[in-house]
C-alpha positions as CSV (number, residue, x, y, z in Angstrom):
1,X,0.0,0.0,0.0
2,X,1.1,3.8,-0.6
3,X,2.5,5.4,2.4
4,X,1.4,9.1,2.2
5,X,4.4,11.6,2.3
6,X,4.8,13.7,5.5
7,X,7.0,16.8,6.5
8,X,8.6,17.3,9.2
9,X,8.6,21.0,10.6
10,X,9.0,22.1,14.9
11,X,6.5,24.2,15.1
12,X,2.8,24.4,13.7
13,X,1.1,27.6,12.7
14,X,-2.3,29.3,14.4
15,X,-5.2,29.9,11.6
16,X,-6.2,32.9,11.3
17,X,-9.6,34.3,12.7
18,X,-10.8,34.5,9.9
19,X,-10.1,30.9,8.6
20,X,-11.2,29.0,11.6
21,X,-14.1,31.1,11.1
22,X,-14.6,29.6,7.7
23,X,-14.4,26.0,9.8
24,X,-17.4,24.3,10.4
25,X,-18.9,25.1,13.8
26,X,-18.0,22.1,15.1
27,X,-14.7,21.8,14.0
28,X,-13.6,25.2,15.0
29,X,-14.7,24.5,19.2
30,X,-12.2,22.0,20.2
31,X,-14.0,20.9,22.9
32,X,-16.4,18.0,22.4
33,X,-17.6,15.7,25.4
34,X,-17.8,12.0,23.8
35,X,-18.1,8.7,25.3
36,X,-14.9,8.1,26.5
37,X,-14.0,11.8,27.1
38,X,-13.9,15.4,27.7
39,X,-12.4,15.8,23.5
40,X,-9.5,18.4,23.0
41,X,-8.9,18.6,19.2
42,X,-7.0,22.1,18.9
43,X,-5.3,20.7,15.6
44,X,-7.2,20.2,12.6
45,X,-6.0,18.7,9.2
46,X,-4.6,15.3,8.0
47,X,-2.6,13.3,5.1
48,X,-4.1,10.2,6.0
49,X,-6.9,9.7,3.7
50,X,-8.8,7.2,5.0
51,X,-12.5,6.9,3.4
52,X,-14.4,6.4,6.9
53,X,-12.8,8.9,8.5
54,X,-14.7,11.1,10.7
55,X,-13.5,14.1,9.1
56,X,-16.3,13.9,6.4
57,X,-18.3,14.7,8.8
58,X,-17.0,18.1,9.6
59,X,-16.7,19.0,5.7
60,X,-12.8,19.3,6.1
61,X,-11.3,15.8,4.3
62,X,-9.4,17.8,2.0
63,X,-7.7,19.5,4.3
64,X,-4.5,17.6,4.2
65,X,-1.9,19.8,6.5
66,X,-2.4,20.1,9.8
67,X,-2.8,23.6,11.8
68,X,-3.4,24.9,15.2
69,X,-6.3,26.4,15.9
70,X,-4.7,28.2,18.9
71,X,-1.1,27.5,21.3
72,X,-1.0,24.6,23.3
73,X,-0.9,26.5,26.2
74,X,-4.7,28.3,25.2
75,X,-5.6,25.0,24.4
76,X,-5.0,22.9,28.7
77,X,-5.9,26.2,29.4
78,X,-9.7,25.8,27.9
79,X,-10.4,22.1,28.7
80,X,-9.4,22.5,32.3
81,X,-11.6,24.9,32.5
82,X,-14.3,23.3,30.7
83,X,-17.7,23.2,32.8
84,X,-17.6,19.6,32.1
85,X,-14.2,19.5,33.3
86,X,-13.5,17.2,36.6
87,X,-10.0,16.7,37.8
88,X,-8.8,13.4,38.6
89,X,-12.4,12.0,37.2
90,X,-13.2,13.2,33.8
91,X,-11.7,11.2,31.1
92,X,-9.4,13.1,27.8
93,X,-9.0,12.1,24.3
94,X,-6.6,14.1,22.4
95,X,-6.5,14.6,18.7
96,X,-9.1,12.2,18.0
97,X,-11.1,13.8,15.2
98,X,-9.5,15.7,12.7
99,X,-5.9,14.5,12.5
100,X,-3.2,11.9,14.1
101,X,-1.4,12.8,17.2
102,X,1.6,11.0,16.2
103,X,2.1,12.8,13.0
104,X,5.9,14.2,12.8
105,X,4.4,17.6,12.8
106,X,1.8,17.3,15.3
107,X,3.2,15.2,18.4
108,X,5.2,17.6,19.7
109,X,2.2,19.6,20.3
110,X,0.7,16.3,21.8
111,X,3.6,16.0,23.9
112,X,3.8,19.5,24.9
113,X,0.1,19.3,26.1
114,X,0.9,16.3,27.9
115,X,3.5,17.7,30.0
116,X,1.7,21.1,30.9
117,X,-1.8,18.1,32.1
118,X,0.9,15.8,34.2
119,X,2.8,19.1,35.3
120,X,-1.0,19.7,37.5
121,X,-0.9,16.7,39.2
122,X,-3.8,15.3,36.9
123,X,-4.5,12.0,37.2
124,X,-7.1,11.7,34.7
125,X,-7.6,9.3,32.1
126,X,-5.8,10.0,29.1
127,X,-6.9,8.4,25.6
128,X,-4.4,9.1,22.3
129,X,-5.5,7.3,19.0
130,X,-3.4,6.6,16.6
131,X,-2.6,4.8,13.0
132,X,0.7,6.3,12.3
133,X,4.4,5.1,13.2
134,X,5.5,5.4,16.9
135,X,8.9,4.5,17.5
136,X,11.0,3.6,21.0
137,X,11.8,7.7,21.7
138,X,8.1,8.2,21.5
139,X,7.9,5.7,24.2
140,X,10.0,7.2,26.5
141,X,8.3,10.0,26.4
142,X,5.1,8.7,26.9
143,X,6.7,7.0,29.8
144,X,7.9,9.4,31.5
145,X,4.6,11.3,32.4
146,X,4.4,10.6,36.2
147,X,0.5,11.2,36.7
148,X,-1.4,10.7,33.9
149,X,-3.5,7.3,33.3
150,X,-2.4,7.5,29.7
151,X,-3.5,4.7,27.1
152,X,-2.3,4.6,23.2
153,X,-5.1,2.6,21.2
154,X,-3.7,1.6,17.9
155,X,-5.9,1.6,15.0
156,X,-5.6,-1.6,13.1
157,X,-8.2,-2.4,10.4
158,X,-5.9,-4.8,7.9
159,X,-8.6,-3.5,4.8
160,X,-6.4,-4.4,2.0
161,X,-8.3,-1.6,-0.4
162,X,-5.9,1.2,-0.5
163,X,-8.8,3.6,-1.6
164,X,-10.7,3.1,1.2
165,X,-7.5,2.4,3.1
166,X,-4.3,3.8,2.1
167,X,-2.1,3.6,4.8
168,X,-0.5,0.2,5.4
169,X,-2.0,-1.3,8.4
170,X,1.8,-3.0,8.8
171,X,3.1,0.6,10.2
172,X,0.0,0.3,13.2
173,X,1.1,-3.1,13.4
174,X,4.7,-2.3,13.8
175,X,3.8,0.7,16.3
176,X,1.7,-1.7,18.4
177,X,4.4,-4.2,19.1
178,X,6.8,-1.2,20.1
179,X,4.3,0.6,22.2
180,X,3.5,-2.8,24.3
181,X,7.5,-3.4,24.3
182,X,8.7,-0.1,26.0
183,X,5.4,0.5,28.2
184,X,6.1,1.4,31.5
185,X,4.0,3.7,32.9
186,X,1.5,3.7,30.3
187,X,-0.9,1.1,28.8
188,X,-1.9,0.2,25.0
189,X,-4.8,-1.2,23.2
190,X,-5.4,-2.7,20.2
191,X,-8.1,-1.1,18.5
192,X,-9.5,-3.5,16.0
193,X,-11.8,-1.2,13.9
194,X,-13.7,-0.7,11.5
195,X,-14.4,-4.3,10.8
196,X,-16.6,-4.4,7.8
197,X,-18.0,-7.7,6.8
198,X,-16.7,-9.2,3.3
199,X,-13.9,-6.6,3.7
200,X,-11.9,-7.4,6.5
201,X,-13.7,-10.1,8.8
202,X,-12.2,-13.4,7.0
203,X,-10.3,-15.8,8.4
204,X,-7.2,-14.7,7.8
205,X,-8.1,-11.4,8.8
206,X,-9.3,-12.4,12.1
207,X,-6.3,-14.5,12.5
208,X,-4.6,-11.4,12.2
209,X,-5.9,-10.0,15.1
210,X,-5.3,-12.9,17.5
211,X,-1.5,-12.3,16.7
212,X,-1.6,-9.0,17.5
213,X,-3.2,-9.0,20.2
214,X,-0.5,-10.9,22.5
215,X,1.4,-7.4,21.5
216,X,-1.6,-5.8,23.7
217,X,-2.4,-5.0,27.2
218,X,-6.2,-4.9,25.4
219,X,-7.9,-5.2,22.3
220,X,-10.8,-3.5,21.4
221,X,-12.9,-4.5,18.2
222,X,-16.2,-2.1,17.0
223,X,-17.7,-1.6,13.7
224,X,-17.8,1.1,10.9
225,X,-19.3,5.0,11.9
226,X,-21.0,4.8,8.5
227,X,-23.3,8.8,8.3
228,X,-24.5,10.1,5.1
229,X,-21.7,12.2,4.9
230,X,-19.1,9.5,4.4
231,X,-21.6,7.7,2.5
232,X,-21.8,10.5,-0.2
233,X,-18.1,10.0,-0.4
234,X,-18.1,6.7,-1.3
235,X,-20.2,7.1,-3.6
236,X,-18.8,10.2,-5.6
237,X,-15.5,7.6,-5.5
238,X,-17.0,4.7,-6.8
239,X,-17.0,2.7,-3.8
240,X,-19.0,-0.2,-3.0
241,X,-21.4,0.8,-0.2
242,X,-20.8,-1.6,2.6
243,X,-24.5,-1.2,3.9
244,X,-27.5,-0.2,2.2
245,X,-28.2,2.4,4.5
246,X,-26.7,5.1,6.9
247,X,-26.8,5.3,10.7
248,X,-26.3,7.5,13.7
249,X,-24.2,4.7,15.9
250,X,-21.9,2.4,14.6
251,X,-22.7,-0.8,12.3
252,X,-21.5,-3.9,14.0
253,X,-23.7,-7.1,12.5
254,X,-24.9,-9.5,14.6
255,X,-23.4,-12.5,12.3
256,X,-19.8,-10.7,12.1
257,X,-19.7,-10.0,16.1
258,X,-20.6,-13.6,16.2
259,X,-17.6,-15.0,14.1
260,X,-15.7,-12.9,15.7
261,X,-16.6,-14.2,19.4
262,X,-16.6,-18.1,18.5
263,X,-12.8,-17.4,17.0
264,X,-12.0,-15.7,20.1
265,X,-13.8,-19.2,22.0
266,X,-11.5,-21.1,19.9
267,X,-8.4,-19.4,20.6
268,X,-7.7,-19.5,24.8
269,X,-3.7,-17.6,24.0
270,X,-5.8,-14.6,22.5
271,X,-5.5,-11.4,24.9
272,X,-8.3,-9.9,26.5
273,X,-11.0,-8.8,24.2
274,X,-13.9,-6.1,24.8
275,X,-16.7,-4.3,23.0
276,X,-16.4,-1.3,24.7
277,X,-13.6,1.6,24.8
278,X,-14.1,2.2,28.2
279,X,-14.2,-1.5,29.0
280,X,-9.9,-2.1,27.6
281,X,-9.0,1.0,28.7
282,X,-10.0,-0.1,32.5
283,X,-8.8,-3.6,32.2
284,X,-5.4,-2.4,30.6
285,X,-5.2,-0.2,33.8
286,X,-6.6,-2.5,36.2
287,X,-9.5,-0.7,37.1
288,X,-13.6,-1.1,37.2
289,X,-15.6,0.6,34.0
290,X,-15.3,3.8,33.9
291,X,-18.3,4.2,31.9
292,X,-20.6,1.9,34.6
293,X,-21.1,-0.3,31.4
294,X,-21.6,-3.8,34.3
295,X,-25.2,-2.1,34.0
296,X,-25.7,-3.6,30.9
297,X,-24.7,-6.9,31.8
298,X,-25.0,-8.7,28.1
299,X,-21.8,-6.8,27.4
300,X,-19.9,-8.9,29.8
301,X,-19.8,-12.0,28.5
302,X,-16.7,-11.8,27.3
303,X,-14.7,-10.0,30.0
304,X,-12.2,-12.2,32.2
305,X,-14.0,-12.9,35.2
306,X,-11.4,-11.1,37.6
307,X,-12.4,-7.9,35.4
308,X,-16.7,-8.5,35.9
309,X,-15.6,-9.0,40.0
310,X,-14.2,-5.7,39.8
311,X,-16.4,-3.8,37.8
312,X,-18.8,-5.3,40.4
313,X,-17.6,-4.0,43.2
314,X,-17.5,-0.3,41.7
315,X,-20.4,-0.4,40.3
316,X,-23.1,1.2,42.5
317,X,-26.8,2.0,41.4
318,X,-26.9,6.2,42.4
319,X,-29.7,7.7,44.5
320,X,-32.7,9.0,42.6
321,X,-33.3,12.2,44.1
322,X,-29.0,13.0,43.8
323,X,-29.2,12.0,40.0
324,X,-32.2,14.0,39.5
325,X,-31.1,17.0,41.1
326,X,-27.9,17.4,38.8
327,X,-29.9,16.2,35.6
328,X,-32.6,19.0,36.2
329,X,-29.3,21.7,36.8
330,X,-28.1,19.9,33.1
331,X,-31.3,21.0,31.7
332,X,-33.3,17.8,31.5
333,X,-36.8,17.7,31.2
334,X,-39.9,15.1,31.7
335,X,-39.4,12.3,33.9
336,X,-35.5,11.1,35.5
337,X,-35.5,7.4,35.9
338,X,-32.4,5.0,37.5
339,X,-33.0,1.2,36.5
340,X,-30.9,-1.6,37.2
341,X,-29.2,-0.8,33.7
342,X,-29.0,2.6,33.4
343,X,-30.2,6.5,34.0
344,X,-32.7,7.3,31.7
345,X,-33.2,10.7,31.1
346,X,-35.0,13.5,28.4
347,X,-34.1,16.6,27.2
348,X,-30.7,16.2,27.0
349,X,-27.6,16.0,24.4
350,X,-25.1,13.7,24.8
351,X,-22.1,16.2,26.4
352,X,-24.4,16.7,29.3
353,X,-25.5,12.8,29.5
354,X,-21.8,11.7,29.4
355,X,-21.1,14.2,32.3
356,X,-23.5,11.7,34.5
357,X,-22.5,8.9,32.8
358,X,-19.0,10.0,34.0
359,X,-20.2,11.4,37.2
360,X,-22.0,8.6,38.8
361,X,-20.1,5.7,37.1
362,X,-23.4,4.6,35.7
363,X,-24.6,4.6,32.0
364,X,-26.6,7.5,31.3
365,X,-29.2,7.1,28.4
366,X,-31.7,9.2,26.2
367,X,-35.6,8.0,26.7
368,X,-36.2,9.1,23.0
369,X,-33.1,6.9,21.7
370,X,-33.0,3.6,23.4
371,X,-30.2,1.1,23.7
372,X,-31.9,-2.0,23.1
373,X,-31.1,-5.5,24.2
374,X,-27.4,-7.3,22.8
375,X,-26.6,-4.2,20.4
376,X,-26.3,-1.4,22.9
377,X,-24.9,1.9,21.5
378,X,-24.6,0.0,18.3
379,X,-26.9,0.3,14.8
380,X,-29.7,-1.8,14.0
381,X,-28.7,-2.5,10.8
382,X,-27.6,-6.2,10.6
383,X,-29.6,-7.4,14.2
384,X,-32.5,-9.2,15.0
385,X,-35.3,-8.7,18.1
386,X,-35.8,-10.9,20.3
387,X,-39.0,-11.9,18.3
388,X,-36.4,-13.2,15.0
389,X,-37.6,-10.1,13.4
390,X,-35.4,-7.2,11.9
391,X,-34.7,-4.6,14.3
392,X,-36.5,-1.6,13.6
């Protein structure tokens, strides 16, 4: 596969005013409160031209060289201060929506912001996604952050199309193995995504997986973020369209999870393996759920037993009146409910929902968008109810 050609300069650039204001909305705030974290994306553009990348979504794919969209220093200084900001609680991603932190050009940013969050003490969860080549010197530096619960997750999908796929998936294989060889202080997963079936979900493919994940303190496998957006760009490429249709939450069959769980059955050397983020993240670490995700109990099948004992034990249903009280200050409206899976609220988006989720250690869902049985937080698209019928 073509390995894309990247520079190499110190320091990047600031947009002007008047270009981030020509960003998308969403691109332009860096903050963005997602599942597994409080977001800081201060650096937008990327070479990497992968087809389901997330960038389609905020309408700046072609933007190929990454730029700040304000000093490193501006940008610890705005998610600390974030309302949504908790120290030692709320978990961070960095960089994980519109380029690669380990880029030549962009990790000494990364680093830089690492240094100025460990410098405070912070013990937070840390989260850095990457595709791109990591090598030992990397390593030491991400060891030698004293504070920090960092994790690398290394994005490994082995699609052997290079235009859906141009990056060589040996390079995240290669950075994997180096990562888990120098780790120290931090902790990395292997984040087996986006499996698509009849693309990268054969045998060989799947074997694949099993070898790297011995090189793995986790691995994480989910299915393809597949919105209108990247849709259209398959389409005006002449791709073949994976799924006949477009959803919200990620695609993950029922029939492809399946293979994928009776290999893993098959296969007692393979390492830990999890459906969830939050779920390898907190194993790799040695800690319970972050995300309260023993709620939803069908999602534990798989976990070692040790792991289920311990997300047990943290995992404490919260007091009505206490969740209520903060949901209504969030802005939620109708009726608050705490089940034995999860909060259930209305009115609210997801940044406030995850800032309960977070809160409370318990899942924190929308009435009006329910997670329904065996596909939670996943698309219907390739599942069945309970009743044999499509889900709908």
């Amino acid at each position: 596969m073509s390995t894309p050609a990247i520079g190499a300069r110190r320091t990047l650039p600031i947009l002007s005013p008047d270009k981030i204001g020509a960003l998308k909305r969403e691109l332009a705030d860096v903050i963005e409160y997602r599942k597994s974290g409080l977001s800081l994306n201060w650096i937008v553009g990327c070479p990497l031209d992968c087809g389901y990348c997330v960038r389609h979504l905020f309408q700046n794919f072609e933007m190929k060289v990454p730029r700040r969209l304000m000093s490193d220093e501006e940008a610890v200084r705005q998610l600390t201060g974030h309302p949504y900001f908790r120290a030692h609680k709320t978990p961070i991603q960095l960089l994980n929506r519109a380029t690669d932190p380990m880029l030549p050009v962009v990790k000494p940013h990364l680093f830089h912001v690492l240094r100025q969050l460990d410098g405070q003490g912070l013990t937070n969860h840390v989260l850095i996604i990457t595709r791109w080549r990591v090598d030992p010197e990397d390593c030491a530096v991400l060891n030698s952050f004293a504070k920090l619960r960092l994790t690398v997750l290394v994005t490994h999908s082995n699609i052997q199309n290079e235009r859906i796929e141009p990056v060589d998936s040996n390079i995240a294989a290669q950075s994997l193995r180096t990562l888990y060889e120098h780790a120290e202080r931090y902790r990395t997963v292997l984040y087996w995504r986006p499996i698509v079936p009849g693309l990268n979900d054969s045998e060989a493919a799947i074997a694949r997986a099993h070898e790297l994940s011995q090189h793995a303190h986790a691995t994480v496998f989910t299915g393809l973020f597949f919105r209108k957006e990247i849709a259209a760009y398959y389409e005006a490429h002449g791709l073949d369209m994976p799924y006949e249709d477009t959803a919200r939450r990620k695609i993950m069959p029922e029939a492809a999870e399946q293979r994928i769980l009776d290999a893993f059955d098959q296969n007692a050397s393979w390492g830990a393996l999890f459906r969830k983020t939050s779920c390898g993240v907190a194993y790799a670490h040695g800690e319970a759920d972050y995300n309260g995700h023993f709620g939803i109990r069908e999602l534990c099948d798989i976990c070692p037993p040790a792991q289920i004992a311990k997300c047990q034990a943290a995992w404490v249903q919260p007091d009505l009146k206490a969740v209520t009280q903060e949901a209504r200050e969030l802005g939620a409206t109708g009726q608050v409910e705490v089940n034995e899976r999860a909060i259930v609220v209305e009115g609210l988006d997801e940044p406030p929902r995850y800032y309960l989720q977070h809160g409370f250690g318990y899942q924190c869902h929308d009435r009006a968008k329910p997670h329904h049985y065996r596909q939670h937080g996943r698309a219907e698209i390739g599942w069945k109810a309970e009743d044999g019928k499509p889900a709908s």
